[in-house]
N, C-alpha and C positions, 0 to 999 in steps of 0.2 A: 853176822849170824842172826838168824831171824828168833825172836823169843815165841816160843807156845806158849797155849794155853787147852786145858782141858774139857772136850765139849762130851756132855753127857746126856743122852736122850732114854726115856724110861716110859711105858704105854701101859698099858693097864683096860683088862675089858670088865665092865661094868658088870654088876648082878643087877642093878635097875638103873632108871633117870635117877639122876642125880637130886631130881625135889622131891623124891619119894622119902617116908620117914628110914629106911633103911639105911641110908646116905647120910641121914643129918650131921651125924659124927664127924664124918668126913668133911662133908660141906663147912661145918662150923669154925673148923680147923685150918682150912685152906689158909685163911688170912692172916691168922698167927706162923702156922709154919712159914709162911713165903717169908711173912718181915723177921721170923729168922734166920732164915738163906741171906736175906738181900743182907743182915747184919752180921753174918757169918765170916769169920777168918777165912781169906782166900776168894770167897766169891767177888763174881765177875760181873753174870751178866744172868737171866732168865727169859726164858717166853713168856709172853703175855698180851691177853687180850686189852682193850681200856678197860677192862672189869679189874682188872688186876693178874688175874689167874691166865690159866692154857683152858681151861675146863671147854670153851664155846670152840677152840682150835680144833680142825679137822684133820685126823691122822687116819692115813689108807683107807680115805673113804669109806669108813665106818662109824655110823655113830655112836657104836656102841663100847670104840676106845677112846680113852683121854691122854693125852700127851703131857709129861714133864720135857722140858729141855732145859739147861743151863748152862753155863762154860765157869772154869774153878781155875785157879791157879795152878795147881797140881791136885794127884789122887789122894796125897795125905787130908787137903781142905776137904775134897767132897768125902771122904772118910769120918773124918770128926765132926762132919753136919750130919751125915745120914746117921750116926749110930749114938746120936746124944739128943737128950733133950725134947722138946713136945715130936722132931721127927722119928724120931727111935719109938717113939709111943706111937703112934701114927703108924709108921712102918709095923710094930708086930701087931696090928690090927687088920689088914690088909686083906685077909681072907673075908671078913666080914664084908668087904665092899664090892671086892674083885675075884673075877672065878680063874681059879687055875686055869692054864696053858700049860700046855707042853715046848713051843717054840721061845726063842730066844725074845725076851719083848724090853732087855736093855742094851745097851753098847756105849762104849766110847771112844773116843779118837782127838786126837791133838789136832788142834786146828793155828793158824798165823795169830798174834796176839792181836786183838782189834776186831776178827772176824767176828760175825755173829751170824749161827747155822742156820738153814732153815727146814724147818719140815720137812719139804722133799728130799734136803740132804741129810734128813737124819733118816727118815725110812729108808734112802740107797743104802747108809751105812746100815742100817737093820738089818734090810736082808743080805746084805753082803756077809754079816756074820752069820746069821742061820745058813747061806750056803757052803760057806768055805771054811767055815769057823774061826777062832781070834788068828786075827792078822794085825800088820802093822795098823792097816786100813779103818778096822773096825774091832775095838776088844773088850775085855770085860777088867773089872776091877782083880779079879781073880787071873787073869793072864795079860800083865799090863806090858805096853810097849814102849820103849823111851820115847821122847820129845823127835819129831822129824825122822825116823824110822823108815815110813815110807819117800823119804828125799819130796813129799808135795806134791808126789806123782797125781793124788788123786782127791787133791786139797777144794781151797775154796776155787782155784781155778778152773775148775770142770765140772760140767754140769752134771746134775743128779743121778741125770740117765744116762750118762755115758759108759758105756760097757764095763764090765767088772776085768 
C-alpha cells in the first residue's frame, strides 16, 4: 500500500511589491514563519527559492501573485501550523497585504509519500477545483478527501496539462 502525504498550494495577489513599506510586515516575517513550518509537527517539505522563501517563484504568470506550497503529513499537522502562533498572526493580517478575490486561490491533494509538487501541478490542481469544485483531485481543508481517493488516477504520474 502506498503511504500519502498532503500537498498544499495557497496564491495570494499582491496590494504592491513586496519592498514597498506596505509589505514590511509581511516580508519581515517570512523567515520566522518558514523556520516555523520547517519546525512544525508533521511537516514535510516547502517550496523555495535559495533565498529561502516562494516569494521570486512564478505562479500563472503573474507577477503580481506569490505562491506558498508545502506537503504535511496529514490535515490535522497543516491545521495546527496555520492556526497557531506567529502563522495565525500573520494569517489574520492578510487583508493588509493581499487584495480579495472571489476565485478559489488554495487547494489540496494527496500526493505518493516522497513526491514533491510543482507549480505547474499545483496551478492544474487550482483550476481543476475552481472548475469542478472539491474532488478527490483537488480539495479544500473544508471538504477533505481520504488518502488515494482518486486510485493516482491523476497523480505525480501525469502531466500538469493533461486533460481534466
Amino acid at each position: 500500500m502506498t503511504a500519502y502525504e498532503l500537498a498544499q498550494v495557497n496564491i495570494a495577489r499582491l496590494k504592491a511589491p513586496l519592498d514597498t513599506p506596505l509589505l514590511k510586515d509581511f516580508v519581515d516575517n517570512l523567515d520566522p514563519v518558514n523556520a516555523d513550518a520547517d519546525a512544525a509537527d508533521g511537516f514535510v517539505w516547502r517550496l523555495q527559492s535559495d533565498d529561502g522563501d516562494a516569494t521570486a517563484i512564478s505562479v500563472f504568470d503573474d507577477p503580481w501573485l506569490i505562491v506558498n506550497m508545502s506537503v504535511w503529513r496529514d490535515p490535522d499537522a497543516l491545521t495546527a501550523f496555520m492556526y497557531q502562533g506567529r502563522h495565525r498572526e500573520m494569517l489574520s493580517r492578510r487583508r493588509e497585504w493581499f487584495q480579495r478575490v472571489e476565485e478559489a486561490m488554495t487547494t489540496l491533494w494527496w500526493v505518493p509519500a516522497g513526491h514533491r509538487p510543482t507549480v505547474a501541478e499545483a496551478e492544474d490542481r487550482l483550476l481543476h477545483l475552481r472548475t469542478h469544485g472539491p474532488a478527490p483531485y483537488a480539495f479544500t481543508l473544508r471538504t477533505p478527501f481520504p488518502p488515494g481517493a482518486d486510485g493516482g488516477a491523476r497523480g505525480a504520474d501525469r502531466s500538469a496539462t493533461s486533460p481534466a
